[in-house]
N, C-alpha and C positions, 0 to 999 in steps of 0.2 A: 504494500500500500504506500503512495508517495505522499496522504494525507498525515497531518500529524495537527493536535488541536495546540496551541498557544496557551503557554503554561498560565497567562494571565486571565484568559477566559474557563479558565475552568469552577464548575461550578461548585458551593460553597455543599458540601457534604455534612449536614448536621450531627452530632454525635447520636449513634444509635441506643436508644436504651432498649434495655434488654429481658430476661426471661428467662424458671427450671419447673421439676413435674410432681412435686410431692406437696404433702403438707406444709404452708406455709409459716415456719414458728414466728409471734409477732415480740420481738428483738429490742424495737425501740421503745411503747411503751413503757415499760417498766422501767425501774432504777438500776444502771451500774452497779454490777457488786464487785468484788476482788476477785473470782471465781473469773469471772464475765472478761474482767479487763485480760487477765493472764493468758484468757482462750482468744482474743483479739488474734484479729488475720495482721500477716507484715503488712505495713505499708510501703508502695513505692516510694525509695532513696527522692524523689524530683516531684513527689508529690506533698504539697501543703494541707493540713485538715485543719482550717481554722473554724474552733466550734463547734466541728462535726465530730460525734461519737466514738469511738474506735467499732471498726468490722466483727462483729462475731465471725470465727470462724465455726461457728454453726448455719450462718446465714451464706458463705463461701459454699462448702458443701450442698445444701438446698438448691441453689441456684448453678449448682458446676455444668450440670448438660445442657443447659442453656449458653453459659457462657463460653463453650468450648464449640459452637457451630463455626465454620469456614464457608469460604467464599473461593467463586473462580472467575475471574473476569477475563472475557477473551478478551486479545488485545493486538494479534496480527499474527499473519498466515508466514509461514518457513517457506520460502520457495525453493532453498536447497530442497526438504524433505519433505514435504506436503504435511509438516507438523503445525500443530496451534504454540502459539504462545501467551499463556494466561499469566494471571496477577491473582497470586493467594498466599495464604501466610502458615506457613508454620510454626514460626515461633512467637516472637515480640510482633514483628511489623511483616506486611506484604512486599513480598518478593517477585522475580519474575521465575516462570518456570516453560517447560518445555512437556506438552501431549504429545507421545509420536503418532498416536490413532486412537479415534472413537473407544471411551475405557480404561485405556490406557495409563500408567504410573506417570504423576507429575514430578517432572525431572528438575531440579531447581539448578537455578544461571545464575542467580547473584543473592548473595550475604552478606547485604549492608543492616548496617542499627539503624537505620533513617529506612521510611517506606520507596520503594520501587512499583508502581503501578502499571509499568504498561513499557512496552518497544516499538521505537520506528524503524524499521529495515529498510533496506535501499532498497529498490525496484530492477526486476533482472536478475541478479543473481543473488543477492539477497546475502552478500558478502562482508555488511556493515550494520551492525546491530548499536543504536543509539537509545540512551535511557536517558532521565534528568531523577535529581532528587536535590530536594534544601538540605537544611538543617535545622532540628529540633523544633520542626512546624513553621520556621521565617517565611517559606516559602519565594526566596532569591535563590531559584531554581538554576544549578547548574547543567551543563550540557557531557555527557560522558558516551563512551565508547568501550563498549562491552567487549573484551579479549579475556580468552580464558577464566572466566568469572571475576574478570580483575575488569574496574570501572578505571579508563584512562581519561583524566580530564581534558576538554577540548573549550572551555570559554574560559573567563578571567577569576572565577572562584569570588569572585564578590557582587558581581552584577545582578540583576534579577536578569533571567533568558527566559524564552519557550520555544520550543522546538517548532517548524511550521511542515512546511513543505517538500519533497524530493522533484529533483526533475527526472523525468521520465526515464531513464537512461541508468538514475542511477550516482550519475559523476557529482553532483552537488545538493546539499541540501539548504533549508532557508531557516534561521533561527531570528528571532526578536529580543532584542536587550536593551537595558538601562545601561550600557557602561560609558557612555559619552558621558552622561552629569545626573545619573540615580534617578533622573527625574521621566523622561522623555525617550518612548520606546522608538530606536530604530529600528532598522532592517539590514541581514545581513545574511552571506552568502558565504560558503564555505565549502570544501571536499575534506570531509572527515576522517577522510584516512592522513590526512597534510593537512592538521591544522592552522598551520603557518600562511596557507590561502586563503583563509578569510579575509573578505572583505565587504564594508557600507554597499548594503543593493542602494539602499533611500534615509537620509536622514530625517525626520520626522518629530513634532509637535504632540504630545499626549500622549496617555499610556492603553491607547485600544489598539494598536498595529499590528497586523501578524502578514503572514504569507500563506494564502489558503491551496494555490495550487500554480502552475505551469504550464505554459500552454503544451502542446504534443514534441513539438521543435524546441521545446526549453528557453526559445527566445525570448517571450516575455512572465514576470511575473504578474498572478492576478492579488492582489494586495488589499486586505480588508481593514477600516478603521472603525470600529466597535464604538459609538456615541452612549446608544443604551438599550434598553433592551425593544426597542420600537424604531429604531435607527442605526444603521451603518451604510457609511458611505465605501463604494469599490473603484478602483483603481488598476491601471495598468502599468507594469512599469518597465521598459526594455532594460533588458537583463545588461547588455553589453556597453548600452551610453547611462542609465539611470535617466535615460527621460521618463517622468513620469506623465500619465491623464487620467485626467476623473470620467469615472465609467454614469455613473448615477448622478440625476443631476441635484443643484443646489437647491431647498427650500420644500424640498417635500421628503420626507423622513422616510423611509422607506427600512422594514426588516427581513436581514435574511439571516435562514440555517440551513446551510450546505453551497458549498459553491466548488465548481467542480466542472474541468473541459471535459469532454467526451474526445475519444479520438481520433473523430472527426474535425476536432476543434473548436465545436458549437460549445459555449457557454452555459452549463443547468446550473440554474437555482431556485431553493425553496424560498418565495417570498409572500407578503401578504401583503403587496403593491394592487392598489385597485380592487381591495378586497378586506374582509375580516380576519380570515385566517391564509397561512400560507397554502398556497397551490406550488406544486410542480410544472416548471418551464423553462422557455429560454429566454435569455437576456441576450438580445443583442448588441454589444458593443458598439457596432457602428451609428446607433439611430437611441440606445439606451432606454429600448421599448421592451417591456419583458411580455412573452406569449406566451398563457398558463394552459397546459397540456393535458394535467389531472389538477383532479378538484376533489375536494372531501370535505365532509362537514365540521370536520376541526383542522388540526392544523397537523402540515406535514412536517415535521422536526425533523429530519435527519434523511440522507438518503446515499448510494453509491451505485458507480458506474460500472458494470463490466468488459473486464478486458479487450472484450472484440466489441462495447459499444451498442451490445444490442438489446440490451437485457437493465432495465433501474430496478433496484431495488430502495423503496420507501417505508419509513416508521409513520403512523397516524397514532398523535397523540388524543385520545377517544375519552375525556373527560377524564384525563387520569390512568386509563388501563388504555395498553398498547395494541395496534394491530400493524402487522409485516404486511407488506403487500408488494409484488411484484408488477412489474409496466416492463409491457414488450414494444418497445420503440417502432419499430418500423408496422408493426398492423394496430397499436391502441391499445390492446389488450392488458386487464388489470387480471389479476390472479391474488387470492388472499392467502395466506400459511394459517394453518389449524394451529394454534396456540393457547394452551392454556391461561386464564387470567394471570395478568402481570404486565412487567412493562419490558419492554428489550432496549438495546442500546449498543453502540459499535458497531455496525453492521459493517461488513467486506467482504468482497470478492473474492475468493483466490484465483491467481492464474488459472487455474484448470476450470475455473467455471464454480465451484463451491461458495455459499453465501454464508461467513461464518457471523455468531454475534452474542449478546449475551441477554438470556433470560431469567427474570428474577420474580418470585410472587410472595406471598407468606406462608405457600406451599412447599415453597423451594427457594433457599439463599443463591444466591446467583451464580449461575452455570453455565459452562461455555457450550454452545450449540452450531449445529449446521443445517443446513437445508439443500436439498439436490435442485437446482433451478427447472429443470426437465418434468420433474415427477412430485415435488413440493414434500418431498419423504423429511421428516425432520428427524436429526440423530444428533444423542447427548454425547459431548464428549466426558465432561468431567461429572463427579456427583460428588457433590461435598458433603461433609459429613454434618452431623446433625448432631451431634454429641451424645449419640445414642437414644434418641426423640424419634417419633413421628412424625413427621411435616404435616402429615395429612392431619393432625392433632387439631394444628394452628388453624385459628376460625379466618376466613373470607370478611371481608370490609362490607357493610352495605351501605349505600348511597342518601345521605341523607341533604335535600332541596330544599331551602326558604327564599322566603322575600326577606331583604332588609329591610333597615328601616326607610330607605326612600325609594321601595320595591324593587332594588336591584334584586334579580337573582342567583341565587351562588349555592356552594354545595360541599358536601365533604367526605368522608368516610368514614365510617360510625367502624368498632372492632367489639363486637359484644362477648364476654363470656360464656361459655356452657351454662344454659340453668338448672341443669344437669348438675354440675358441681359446685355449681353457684346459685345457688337458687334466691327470689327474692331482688328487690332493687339493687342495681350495683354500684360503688362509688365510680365517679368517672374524673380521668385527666383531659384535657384539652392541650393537646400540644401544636402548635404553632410553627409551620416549616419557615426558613429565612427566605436572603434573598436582599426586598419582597420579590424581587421578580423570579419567582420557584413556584414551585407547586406542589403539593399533597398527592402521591400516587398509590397508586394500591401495589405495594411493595412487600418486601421480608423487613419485618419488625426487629429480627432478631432477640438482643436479651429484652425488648420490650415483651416480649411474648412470655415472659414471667409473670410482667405485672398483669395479663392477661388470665392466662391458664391456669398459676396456682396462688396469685393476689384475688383474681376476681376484681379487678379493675379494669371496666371499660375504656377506652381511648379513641379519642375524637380528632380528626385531623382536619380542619376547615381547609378551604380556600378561601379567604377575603380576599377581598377588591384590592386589585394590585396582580396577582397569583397572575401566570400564565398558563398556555392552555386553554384560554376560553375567549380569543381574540383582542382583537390591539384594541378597541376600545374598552375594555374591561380592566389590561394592565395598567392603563394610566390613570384610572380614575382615584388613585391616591398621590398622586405625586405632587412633591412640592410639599411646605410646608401648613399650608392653608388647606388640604384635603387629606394631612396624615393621619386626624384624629376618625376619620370614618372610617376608615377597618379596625380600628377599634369597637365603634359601636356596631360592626358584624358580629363581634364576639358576643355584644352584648344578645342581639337578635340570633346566634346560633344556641346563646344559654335558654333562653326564653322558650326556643324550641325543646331541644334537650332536656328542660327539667320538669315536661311537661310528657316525656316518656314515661309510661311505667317501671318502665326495666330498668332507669336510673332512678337512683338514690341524690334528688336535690340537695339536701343537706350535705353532700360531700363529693364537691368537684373542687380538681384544682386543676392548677396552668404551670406549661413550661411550653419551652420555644426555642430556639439557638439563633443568634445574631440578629438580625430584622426579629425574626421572632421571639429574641431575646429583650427587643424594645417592646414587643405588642406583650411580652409575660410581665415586663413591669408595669406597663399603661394598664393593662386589664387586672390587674393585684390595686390599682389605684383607683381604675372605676369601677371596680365590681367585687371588691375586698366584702361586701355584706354578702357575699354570693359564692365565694372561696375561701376553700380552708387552708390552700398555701401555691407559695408559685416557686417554683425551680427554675432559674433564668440562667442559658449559657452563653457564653460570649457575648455579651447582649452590651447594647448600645444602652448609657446612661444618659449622656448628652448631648446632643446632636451636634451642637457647637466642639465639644472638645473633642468628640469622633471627628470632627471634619478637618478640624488643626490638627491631631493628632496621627489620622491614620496616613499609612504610604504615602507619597508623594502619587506615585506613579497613578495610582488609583483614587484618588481625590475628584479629579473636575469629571470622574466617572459618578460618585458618589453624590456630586451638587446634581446633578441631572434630576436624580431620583427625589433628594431629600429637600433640594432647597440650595441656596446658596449662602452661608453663612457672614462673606462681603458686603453682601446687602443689608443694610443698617434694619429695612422692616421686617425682611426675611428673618434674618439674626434674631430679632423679637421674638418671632413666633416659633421659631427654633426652641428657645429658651421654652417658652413658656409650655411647650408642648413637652420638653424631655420631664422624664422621671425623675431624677435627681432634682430639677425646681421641686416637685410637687412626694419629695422622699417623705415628708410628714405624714404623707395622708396614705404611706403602706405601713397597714399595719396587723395584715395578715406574716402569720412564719413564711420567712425567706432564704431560700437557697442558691447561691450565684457563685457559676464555676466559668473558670479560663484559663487561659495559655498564655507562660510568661512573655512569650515570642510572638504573639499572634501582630501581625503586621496590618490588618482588616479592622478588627475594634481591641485594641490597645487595651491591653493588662488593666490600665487605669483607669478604663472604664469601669471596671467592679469594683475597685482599690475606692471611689469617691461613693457611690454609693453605697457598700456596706461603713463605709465610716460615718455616710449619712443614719442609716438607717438606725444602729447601734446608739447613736449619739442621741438620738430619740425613744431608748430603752425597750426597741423592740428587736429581737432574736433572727439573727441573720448567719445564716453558717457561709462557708467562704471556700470553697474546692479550688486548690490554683496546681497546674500541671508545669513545672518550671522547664521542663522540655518538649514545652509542646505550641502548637499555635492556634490557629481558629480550627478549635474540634482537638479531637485524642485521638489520635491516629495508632499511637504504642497499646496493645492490646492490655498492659496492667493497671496499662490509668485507664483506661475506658473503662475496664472490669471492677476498678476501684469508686473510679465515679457514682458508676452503676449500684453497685452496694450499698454507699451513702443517697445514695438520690431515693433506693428501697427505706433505709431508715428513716430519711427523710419522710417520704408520704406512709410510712407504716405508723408515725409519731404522729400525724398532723391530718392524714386523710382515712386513715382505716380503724382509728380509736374509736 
């Protein structure tokens, strides 16, 4: 595959909580005795527990097969050996590994302390295996060169990079960095076996650049600038002089996901130009008029082209759960893949014609799959382990639809317990995915499927206003600081519904969120504190002013797009007056807020002012900080630690 996505658009993976199968003993209740303390689990050497309890190692055990499930993410096809290369973890962090067939033992390539997620190989002979990884979550992602299980570094070791594009061929590939002035992503070109040939494709302004693909002749680059998530502008830019031009024209915002020559040389991309959602078409460069070819009633997210050009293969994101579907270019012809509920992601080609990619549900943690284009046969390569669980245990989501309060409608995913083994009203969490521009999908919960199956804690995953998935006028109806406080009152119109279930237990719902949703766990602890027994906030934004002076340079004037712009003296006002932190008085529900010493996105100090707010007002705020880590726990003993304390947490506050 010569695509590779830009280590700066990746999207924000919120930490997962988690899930085990027996009797649940309730741990935090009760008082600490010296018995209790002495049976305490270790805690991670890089993990802070300020406030929070120590671990029963009776609650470690209870919850172990939950927390021992794995994952396989495809991540690109071997053209030497017709083998997959996935991303799973064995030990601490995910690693890269090698499937040689359908089944087959995962062979592992690299042994770093820091996560490895994924491989870009060169096109052709597939002679050149390139990975990236940060450090301890910074996410100033380096560019490396995979020999012999040994990562050889090939950028400057301090810049932020992301990997982009291969030319067809093979001989170069395209990476994006900060190392001209930390601030401002350029473009650069390189043959990674001679790192010493890098060289500036484009200098450039702002931190949304990448290199999305090349024409057939390698001549020119196709060059995308990421504005937000409702806008990017594309660009051509000859490879040999760096003349650049602008493909899209100026004043009309236009989105796309996926862009990609055929080789042919015709231009495909998913856009939602002239439309709600993205359609599948072609952009013609020369007139900058895009012709949409397929059409579907949500939006096409992702897509890839086969080798001989004859053959698309596209993702429909379908409210949330996914559908593959194939388009045979020269007759029209659309074809669906039989898939079980869930959502896919990564889809490719391999030379031979194979469509490889990855399938996840809460039936199944994600696993790398194929599909025969001819015949639509779907075969699993990898099956990850379950920690000795039944997958088929874990309950299905169902779809729960309101009006808002100004009859917007929007929707989410309810996760109910057995009443079976739960009989009677359940308590329920509300968790809140970031972003905002993300979405709630019907996915693998992971250790969340504890607090499910042997908590008996329901879980509510909304989409508010903002969420994508559900058309471009939908994601902006939050934006700015003058309409952020309305997805707040979704929350409030998704409880109103919800506690109006039988099956939930009003008296005992809480909130947690991570980053954006880590703002909307604090806003909803302050509006709706008479309605909640406690909020678990991570990485979560306390001030919008000191998130927007504080976080990355690079990602800043990405950030004013969505929130506001804090230069703006009225803007700045309502910035203020909107964060949490102004209004820390009025939480006075139990609080739990965890982070990452390194996180580069919302800054340590985000939670460092608000629990000292909170406290200072003699209300109970515990404090998780992972000092090796950055936005999210990526190291599986602070996840699994988190996770413990986040169980004592709502065992003390939401199951008493």
């Amino acid at each position: 595959m010569k695509h590779a996505l830009a280590a700066g658009l990746i999207a924000l993976a919120t930490p997962a909580f988690a899930a085990p199968a027996f009797a649940a003993p309730d741990l935090a209740s009760r008082g600490e005795t010296d018995s209790e303390a002495e049976a305490a689990a270790p805690k991670p050497a890089a993990v802070v527990a300020d406030g929070i309890p120590p671990v029963p190692q009776e609650l470690v055990e209870a919850t172990r097969p939950y927390f021992e499930y794995r994952t396989a993410s495809f991540s690109e096809w071997d053209p030497e050996t017709r083998a997959m290369f996935v991303a799973t973890r064995f030990g601490d962090t995910t690693q890269l590994h090698r499937v040689a067939a359908p089944g087959a033992a995962r062979s592992q390539l690299t042994f770093e302390a820091e996560p490895i997620r994924g491989v870009s190989v060169s096109p052709g002979a597939g002679d050149v295996k390139l990975v990236s990884k940060d450090i301890g979550g910074n996410e100033f992602y380096q560019i490396y060169r995979l020999v012999d299980g040994r990562l050889e570094l090939l950028t400057d070791g301090t810049s932020r990079n992301g990997l982009g594009a291969w030319m067809d061929d093979g001989s170069m590939v395209a990476f994006s960095s900060t190392r001209r002035n930390g601030r401002d992503t350029d473009l650069y070109l390189m043959d990674p076996r001679d790192p010493s040939t890098t060289r500036m494709l484009a200098q450039r302004e702002g931190g949304g650049w990448f290199v999305a693909d090349f024409t057939p002749d390698g001549g020119t680059a196709l060059v995308g600038n990421y504005i937000s998530v409702t806008e990017m502008e594309l660009y051509e830019v000859d490879v040999a002089s760096g003349a650049i031009e602008r493909l899209t024209p100026e004043g009309t915002p236009v989105a796309f996901s996926g862009l990609q020559y055929a080789p042919d040389g015709r231009l495909w991309v998913a856009s939602d130009r002239g439309a709600e959602f993205k359609r599948l078409g072609i952009f013609d460069r020369e007139t900058a008029r895009f012709e949409p070819l397929v059409e579907e009633p949500w939006d096409i997210v992702g897509f890839d082209i086969s080798e001989d050009g004859g053959t698309i293969a596209y993702e429909v994101n379908a409210a949330g759960q996914s559908q593959l579907k194939l388009y045979d270019v020269p007759t029209g012809e659309v074809r669906e893949v039989a898939l079980p509920p869930g959502t896919v992601g990564g889809i490719e080609f391999a030379p031979w014609g194979e469509l490889g990619f990855t399938l996840v549900s809460n039936r199944g943690a994600a696993d790398a799959y194929s599909v025969d284009p001819a015949t639509l046969e779907l075969t699993r390569w990898t099956a990850s382990e379950m920690g000795g669980l039944d997958p088929e245990a874990n309950v299905l989501p169902s779809l729960v639809e309101i009006e808002s309060f100004d009859g917007e409608a929007m929707s989410g995913f309810l996760y109910m317990p057995d009443p079976a083994r739960h009989p009677g009203p359940r308590p329920l969490l509300v968790n809140i995915h970031g972003g905002p521009e993300g979405q709630s999908t019907a996915t693998f919960l992971g250790r969340n499927n504890y607090l499910i199956n042997e908590l008996g804690i329901a879980i509510f995953y909304p989409n508010v206003r903002g969420s994508t998935g559900f058309g471009k006028r939908f994601v902006g109806l939050d934006n700015g600081p003058f309409r952020r406080e309305d997805s707040v009152r979704d929350i409030g119109a998704f409880l109103d519904r919800l506690e109006q279930d039988p099956r939930i237990d009003a008296q005992r719902i809480g909130v947690t969120g991570g980053s954006y949703g880590g703002y909307m766990c604090y806003a909803s602890a302050i509006a709706y504190g008479d309605r909640l027994r406690g909020a678990n906030c991570i990485v979560a934004i306390s001030d919008f002013v000191t998130f927007l002076e504080n976080t990355q340079d690079y990602r800043r004037d990405l950030r004013r797009v969505e929130y506001g712009d804090e230069r703006d003296p009225r803007q700045r006002a309502k910035l203020k007056e909107i964060s949490p932190l102004t209004r820390a008085d009025q939480i006075r529900i139990p609080l739990m807020v965890a982070t990452g010493a390194n996180d580069p996105r919302v800054p340590a100090s985000e939670a460092d002012q608000i629990i000292a707010a909170v406290r200072a007002n003699g209300r109970e705020a515990w404090h998780f900080l992972a000092q090796n880590e950055g936005h999210g726990f990526a190291k599986k003993e602070n996840a699994d630690y988190f996770l413990w304390s986040s169980i004592l947490f709502w065992q003390r506050h939401l199951l008493d």
